[in-house]
C-alpha positions in Angstrom: -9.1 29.0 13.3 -6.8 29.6 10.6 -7.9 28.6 6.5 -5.3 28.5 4.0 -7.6 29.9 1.5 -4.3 30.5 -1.1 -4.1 26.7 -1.2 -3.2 25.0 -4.5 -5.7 23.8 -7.1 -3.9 20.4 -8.8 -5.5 19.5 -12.2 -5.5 16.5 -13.9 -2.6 15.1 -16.0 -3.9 14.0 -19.7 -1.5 13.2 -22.5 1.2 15.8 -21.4 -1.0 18.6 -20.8 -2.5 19.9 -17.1 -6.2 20.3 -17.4 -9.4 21.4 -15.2 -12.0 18.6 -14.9 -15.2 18.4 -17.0 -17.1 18.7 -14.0 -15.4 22.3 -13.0 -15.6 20.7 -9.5 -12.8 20.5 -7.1 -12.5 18.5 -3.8 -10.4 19.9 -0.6 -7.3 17.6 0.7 -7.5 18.1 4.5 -4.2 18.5 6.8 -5.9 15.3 9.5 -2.9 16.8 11.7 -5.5 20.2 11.5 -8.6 19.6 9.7 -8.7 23.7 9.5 -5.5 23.9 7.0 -6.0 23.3 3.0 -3.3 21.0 1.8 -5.0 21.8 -1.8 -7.9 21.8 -4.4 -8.0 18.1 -6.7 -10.2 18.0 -9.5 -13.3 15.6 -9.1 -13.1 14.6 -12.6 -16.3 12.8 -14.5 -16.3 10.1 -17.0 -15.5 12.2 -19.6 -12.3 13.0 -18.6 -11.5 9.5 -18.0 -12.2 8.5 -21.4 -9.5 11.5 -22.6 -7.4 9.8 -20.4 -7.8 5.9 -21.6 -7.5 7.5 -25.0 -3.9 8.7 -24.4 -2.6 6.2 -23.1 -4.3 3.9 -25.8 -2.3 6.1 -28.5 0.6 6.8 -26.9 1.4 3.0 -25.7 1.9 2.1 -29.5 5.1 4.1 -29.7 6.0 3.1 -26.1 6.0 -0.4 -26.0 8.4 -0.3 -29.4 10.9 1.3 -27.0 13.7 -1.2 -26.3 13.4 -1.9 -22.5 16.7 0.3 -21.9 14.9 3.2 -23.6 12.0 2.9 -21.3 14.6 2.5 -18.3 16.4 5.6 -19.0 13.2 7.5 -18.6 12.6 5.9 -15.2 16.2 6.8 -14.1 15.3 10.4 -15.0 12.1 10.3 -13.0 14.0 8.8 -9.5 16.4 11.9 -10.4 13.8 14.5 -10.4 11.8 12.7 -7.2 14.8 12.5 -5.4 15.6 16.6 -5.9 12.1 16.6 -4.4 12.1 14.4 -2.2 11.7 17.3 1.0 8.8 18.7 -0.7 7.1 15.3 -1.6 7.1 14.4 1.9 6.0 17.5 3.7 3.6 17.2 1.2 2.9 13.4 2.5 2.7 14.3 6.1 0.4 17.3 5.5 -2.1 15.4 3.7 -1.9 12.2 5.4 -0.3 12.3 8.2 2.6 10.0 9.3 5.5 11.8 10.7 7.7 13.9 8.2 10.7 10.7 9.0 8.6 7.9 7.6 7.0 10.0 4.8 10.8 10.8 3.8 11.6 7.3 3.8 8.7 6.5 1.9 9.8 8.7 -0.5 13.6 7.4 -0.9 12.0 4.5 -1.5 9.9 5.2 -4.4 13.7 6.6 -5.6 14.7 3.1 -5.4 11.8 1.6 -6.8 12.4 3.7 -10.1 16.3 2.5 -9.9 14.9 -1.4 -9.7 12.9 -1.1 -12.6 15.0 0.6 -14.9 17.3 -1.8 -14.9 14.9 -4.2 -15.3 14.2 -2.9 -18.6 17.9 -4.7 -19.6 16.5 -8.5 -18.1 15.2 -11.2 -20.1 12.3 -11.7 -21.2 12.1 -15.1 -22.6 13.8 -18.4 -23.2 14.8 -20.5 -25.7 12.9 -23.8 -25.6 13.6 -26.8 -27.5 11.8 -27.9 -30.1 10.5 -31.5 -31.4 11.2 -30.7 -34.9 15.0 -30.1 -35.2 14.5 -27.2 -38.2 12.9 -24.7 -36.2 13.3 -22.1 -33.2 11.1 -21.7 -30.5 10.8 -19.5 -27.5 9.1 -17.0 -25.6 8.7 -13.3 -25.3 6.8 -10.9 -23.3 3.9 -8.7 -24.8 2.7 -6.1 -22.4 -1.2 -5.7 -21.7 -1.3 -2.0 -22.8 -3.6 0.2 -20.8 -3.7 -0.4 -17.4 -5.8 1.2 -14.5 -3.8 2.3 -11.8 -6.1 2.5 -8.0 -4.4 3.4 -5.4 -4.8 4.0 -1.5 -3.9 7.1 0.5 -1.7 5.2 3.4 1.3 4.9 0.8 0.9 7.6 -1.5 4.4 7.6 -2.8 5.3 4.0 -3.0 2.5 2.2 -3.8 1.7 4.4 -7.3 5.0 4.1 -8.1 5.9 0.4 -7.5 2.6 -0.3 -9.4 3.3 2.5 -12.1 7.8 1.7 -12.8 7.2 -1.9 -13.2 3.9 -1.1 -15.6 6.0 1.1 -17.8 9.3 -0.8 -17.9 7.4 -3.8 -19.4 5.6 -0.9 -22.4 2.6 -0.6 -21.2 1.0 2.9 -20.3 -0.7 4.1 -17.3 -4.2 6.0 -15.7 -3.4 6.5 -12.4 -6.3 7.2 -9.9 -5.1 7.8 -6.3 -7.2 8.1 -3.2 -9.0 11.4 -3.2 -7.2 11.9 0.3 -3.7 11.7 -0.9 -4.9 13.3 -4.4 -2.1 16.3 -4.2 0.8 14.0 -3.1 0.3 11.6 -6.1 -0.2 15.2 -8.4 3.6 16.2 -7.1 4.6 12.8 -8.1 2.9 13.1 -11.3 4.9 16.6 -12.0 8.3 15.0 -11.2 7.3 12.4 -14.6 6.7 15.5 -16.4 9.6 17.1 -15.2 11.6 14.2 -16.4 10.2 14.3 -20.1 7.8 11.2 -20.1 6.2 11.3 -23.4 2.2 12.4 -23.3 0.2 10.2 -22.7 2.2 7.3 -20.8 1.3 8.2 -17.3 -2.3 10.2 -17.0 -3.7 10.8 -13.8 -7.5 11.6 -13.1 -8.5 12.3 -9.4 -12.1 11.7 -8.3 -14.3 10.1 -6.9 -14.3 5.8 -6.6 -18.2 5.7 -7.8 -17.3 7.7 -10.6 -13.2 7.2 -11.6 -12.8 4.1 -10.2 -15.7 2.1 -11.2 -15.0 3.9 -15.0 -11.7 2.0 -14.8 -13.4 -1.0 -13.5 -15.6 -1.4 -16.6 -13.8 1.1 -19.5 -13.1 -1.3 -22.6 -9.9 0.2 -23.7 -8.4 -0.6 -20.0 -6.7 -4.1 -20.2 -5.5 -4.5 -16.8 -6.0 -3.0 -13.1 -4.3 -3.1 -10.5 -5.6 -1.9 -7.1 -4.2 -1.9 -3.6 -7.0 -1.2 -0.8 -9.9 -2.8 1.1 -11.4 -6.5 0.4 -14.9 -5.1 0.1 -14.1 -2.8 -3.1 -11.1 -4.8 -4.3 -13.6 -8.0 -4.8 -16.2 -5.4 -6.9 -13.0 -4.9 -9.0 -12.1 -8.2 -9.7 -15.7 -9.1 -10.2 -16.1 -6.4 -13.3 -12.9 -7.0 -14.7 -13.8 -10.8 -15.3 -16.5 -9.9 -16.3 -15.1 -8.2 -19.6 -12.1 -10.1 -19.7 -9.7 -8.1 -18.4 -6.5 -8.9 -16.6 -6.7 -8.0 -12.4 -4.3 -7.7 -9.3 -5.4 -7.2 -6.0 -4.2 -6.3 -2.5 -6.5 -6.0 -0.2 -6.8 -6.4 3.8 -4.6 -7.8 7.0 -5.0 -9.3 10.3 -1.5 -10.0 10.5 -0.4 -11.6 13.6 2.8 -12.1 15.7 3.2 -15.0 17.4 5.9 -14.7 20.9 7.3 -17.6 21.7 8.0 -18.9 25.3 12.3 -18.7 24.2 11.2 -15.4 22.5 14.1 -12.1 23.3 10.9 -10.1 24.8 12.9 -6.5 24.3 13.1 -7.7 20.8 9.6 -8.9 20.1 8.2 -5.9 22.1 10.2 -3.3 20.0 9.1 -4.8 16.7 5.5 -5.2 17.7 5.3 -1.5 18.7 7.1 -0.3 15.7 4.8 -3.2 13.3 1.7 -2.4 15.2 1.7 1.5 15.7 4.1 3.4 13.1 2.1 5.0 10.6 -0.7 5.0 13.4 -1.7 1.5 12.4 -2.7 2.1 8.6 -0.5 -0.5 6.8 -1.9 -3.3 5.4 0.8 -5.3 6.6 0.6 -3.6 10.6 0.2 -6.3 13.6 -3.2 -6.5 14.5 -2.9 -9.5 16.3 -0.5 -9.9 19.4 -0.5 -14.0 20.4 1.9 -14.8 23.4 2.3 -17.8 25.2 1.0 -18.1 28.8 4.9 -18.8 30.1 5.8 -15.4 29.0 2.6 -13.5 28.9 2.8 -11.3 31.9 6.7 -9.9 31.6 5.8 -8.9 27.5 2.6 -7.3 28.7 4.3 -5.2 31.3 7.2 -4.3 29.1 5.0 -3.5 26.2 2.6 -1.5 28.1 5.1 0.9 29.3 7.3 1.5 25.8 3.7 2.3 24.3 3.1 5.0 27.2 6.3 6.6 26.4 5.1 7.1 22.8 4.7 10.8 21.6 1.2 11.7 19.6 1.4 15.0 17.8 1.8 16.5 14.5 3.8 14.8 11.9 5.8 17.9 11.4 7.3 18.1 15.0 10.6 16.4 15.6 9.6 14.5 18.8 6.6 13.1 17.5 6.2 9.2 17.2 2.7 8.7 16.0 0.7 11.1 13.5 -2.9 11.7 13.6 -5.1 9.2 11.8 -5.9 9.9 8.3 -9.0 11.2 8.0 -12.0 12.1 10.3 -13.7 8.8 8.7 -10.9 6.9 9.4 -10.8 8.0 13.1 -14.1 7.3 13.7 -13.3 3.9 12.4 -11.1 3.1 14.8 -12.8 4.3 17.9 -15.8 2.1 16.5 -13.9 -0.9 16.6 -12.4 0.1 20.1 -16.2 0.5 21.3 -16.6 -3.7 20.0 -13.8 -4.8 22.0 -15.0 -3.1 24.8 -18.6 -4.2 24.3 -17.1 -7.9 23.6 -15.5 -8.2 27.0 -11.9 -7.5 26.0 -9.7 -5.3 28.6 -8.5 -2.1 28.1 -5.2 -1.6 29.4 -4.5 1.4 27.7 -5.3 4.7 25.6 -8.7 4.0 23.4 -9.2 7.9 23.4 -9.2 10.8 21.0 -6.9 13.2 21.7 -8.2 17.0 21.6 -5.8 19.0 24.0 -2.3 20.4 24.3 -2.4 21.9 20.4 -4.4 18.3 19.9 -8.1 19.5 19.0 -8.2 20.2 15.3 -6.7 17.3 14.5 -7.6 13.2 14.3 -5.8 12.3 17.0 -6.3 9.1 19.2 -4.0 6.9 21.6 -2.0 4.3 20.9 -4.2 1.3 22.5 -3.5 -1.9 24.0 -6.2 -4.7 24.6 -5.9 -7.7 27.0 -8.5 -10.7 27.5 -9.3 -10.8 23.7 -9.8 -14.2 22.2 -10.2 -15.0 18.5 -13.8 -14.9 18.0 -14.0 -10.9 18.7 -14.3 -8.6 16.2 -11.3 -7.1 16.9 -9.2 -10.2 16.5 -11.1 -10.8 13.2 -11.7 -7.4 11.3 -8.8 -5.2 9.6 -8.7 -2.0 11.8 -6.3 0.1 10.3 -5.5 2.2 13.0 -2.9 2.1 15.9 -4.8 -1.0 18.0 -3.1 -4.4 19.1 -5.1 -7.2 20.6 -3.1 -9.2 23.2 -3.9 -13.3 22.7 -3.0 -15.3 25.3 -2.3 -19.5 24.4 -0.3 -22.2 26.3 1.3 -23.8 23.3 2.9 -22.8 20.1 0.5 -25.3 18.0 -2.0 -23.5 19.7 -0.5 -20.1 18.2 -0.1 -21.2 15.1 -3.5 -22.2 14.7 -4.9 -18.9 16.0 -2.7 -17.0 13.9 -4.3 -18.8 11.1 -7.8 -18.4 12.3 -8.8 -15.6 10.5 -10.1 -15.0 6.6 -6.6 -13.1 5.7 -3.3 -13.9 4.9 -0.9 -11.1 4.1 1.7 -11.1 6.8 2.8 -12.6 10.0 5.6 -12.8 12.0 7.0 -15.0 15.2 9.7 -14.4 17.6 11.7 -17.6 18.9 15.1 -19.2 19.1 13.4 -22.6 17.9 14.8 -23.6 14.9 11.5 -26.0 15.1 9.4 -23.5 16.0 11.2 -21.9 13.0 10.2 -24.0 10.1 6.9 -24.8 11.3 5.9 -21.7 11.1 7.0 -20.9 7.7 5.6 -24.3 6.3 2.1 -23.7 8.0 2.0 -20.1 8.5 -1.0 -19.2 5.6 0.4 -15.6 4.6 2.0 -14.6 1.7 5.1 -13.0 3.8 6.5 -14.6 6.8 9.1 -13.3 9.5 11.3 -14.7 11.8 12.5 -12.3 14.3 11.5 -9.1 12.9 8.0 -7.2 12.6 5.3 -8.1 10.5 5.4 -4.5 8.6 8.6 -5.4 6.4 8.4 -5.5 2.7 11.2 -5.0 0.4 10.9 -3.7 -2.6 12.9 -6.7 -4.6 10.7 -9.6 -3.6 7.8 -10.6 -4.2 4.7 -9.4 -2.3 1.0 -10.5 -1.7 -0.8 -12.2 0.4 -3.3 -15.5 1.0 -7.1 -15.9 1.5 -8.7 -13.0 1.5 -6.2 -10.5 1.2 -5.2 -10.7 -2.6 -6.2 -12.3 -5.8 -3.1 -14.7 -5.4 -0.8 -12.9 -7.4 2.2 -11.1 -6.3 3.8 -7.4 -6.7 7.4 -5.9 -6.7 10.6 -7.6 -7.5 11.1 -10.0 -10.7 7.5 -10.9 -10.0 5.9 -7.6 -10.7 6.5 -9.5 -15.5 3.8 -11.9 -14.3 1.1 -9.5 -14.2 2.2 -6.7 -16.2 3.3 -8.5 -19.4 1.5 -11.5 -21.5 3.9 -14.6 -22.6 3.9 -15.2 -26.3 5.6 -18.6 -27.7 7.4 -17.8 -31.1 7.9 -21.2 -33.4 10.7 -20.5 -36.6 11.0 -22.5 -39.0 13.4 -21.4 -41.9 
């Protein structure tokens, strides 16, 4: 057993300056690839440290947001600079603390790079339009006004990407930031915090307090001086958000859970709907919000997907994030393993078939980590609780139905509506699904896991509160419209 007791203490970040909690208490980010090595020591702040925090930001967004939008820009430019220069570290970092392998935290990375590079040019858009008026004397038209504080919460299964496309689009539009990132992934979001200083953001823009959700989170949730919050995670805590936040008036964005389903098509290319549901379903070891969950072919080509699925999946590689020929990481956390095999115990309690994996993984180097198999269910139909929960981990639930209206209906049969995907040459199939498919992101011949960072993203039902992130879309919630009436 080996204890990397020289391990890092990260400290907050309030208005420019590093600083030790309140509390004096400090939590320890676990490698889940070997829950014996230290990534680092995060402060587990109190509420007192929030309210230094709100009170930064607070004073420093009135200087901010009288930036011209190419000022604010240029500042964003520098901080994709200084995270690309890091870009190596931040993901070692990634894969150490959560993780996915060392390729897919890199690419995560680059792509927080190019969420920077969006927004900064954003800050040279429009903001408004001229609209006429009915009295032929005067001007009117519209401008944007940002909300001024706003509470950042974020998960730990994108802890480069989601901060940041939350944070760039929050800043380009003047208003300033607390950031509070999972506990898990607290040392990842502090590196990314330390490229913004790097960079010169003035104090007080971006603060981040680590900490507990009882404590940091629900502080956000209710702190006057916070005028909007955004939060990416699960339904259960993402409704307690958007119930405080209406309840003192302030602005809310949620993403929450997935049960996102692909749908294979009798005409479907099988190679190509198998690749994509493997690399949908399992990168990342299942915990995107956006993963397949729900596998639903058609009875005419059942049998040759299942075959050629179940032996790409056997051929997959479970190891440490850090070794080249791994495909799949560990888990996330102890918790979240535990989670997993839970819901692998219902389906087999349920009467669904295992065909494959279901296990924790603890030889060949294996032991010390959260390790489980890739698994594959057969016989499951859409009242199980596996075909009906968010998972989160690297399980897909094989559907059998005889007709494509029968697919699309069970595709839709569940209370969330983030993603979904279909594989067919159909151009009738096609358009049906994208007129009835109930998911805020549909996709025709590639996996359901696929968001670009230019379009708008959210989901349906249950799995936001019906606004959308990224891209053009991102104004909506992070700005206010004002209509301006001139008359000389």
């Amino acid at each position: 057993m080996t204890v990397i007791t020289e391990a890092k203490t990260y400290l907050n970040y309030i208005n420019g300056e590093w600083l030790q909690a309140s509390t004096e208490r400090v939590d320890a980010s676990i490698n889940p690839g070997n829950k014996h090595e230290i990534v680092g020591y995060v402060q587990k702040s109190g509420k007192e440290d929030l309210d230094h925090a709100v009170a930064a930001a607070k004073k420093a967004q009135v200087q901010w947001k009288q930036l011209s939008g190419a000022a604010r820009g240029e500042y964003l430019y520098k901080i994709a600079n200084v995270l690309e220069k890091h870009i190596d570290e931040i993901a070692e970092t990634m894969t150490k603390e959560m993780g996915k392998t060392f390729p897919e935290a890199k690419g995560e990375t680059a792509r927080g790079v190019a969420i920077l590079r969006y927004y900064a040019g954003e800050g040279m858009r429009k903001i408004g339009d001229v609209i006429p008026s009915s009295d032929s004397e005067a001007l009117m038209f519209t401008s944007r006004t940002p909300l001024g504080v706003v509470g950042v919460i974020t998960p730990w299964n994108f802890p480069v990407a989601i901060p940041i496309w939350k944070l760039a689009p929050a800043l380009i539009y003047g208003n300033t930031v607390v950031l509070k990132p999972a506990q898990e992934t607290a040392v990842t979001a502090a590196k990314v915090v330390e490229c913004m200083h790097e960079a010169g953001l003035p104090a007080g823009v971006v603060n981040l307090v680590t900490g507990n959700g009882s404590v940091i989170g629900q502080g956000i949730i209710d702190h006057p001086d916070i005028n909007g919050i955004t939060f990416t995670g699960s339904d259960t805590v993402g409704k307690l958000v958007g119930q405080g936040a209406l309840a003192r008036g302030a602005k809310y964005q949620l993403e929450m859970g997935g049960k996102n389903p692909v749908i294979v098509a009798a005409d479907a290319d099988l190679d190509l709907a198998v690749d994509a549901t493997i690399s949908g379903g399992l990168r990342s070891t299942g915990q995107k919000c956006t993963a397949t969950s729900r596998v639903i072919v058609q009875s005419a080509v059942y049998d040759a997907f299942k075959e050629k699925l179940l032996a790409k999946v056997k051929g997959l590689k479970v190891g440490n994030g850090m070794h080249g020929e791994t495909w799949m990481g560990p888990c996330a956390s102890e918790s979240q393993l535990n989670t997993v095999l839970s819901y692998i115990q219902k389906g087999l309690d349920e009467g669904a078939t295992l065909l494959y994996g279901g296990n924790r993984l603890e030889s060949g180097g294996l032991e010390h980590g959260f390790y489980i198999e890739p698994t594959l269910f057969d016989n499951v139909n859409t009242n199980m609780t596996i075909a009906q929960e968010e998972i989160f981990g690297p399980v897909l639930a094989l559907i059998q139905v005889d007709t494509f209206e029968e697919a699309l209906h069970v595709a839709n049969d569940v209370q969330f509506g983030l993603s979904a995907s279909i594989f067919t040459r159909n151009i009738g199939n096609m358009l049906s699904f994208i007129n009835n498919m109930d998911a805020g992101l549909v996709r025709v011949n590639s996996e359901s896991a696929g968001v670009e960072l230019q379009a708008p993203f959210g989901g349906m039902k249950q799995s936001s509160s019906h606004s959308r992130e990224q891209g053009q879309a991102a104004i909506e919630f992070f700005t206010s419209i004002k209509t301006v009436f001139i008359k000389a």
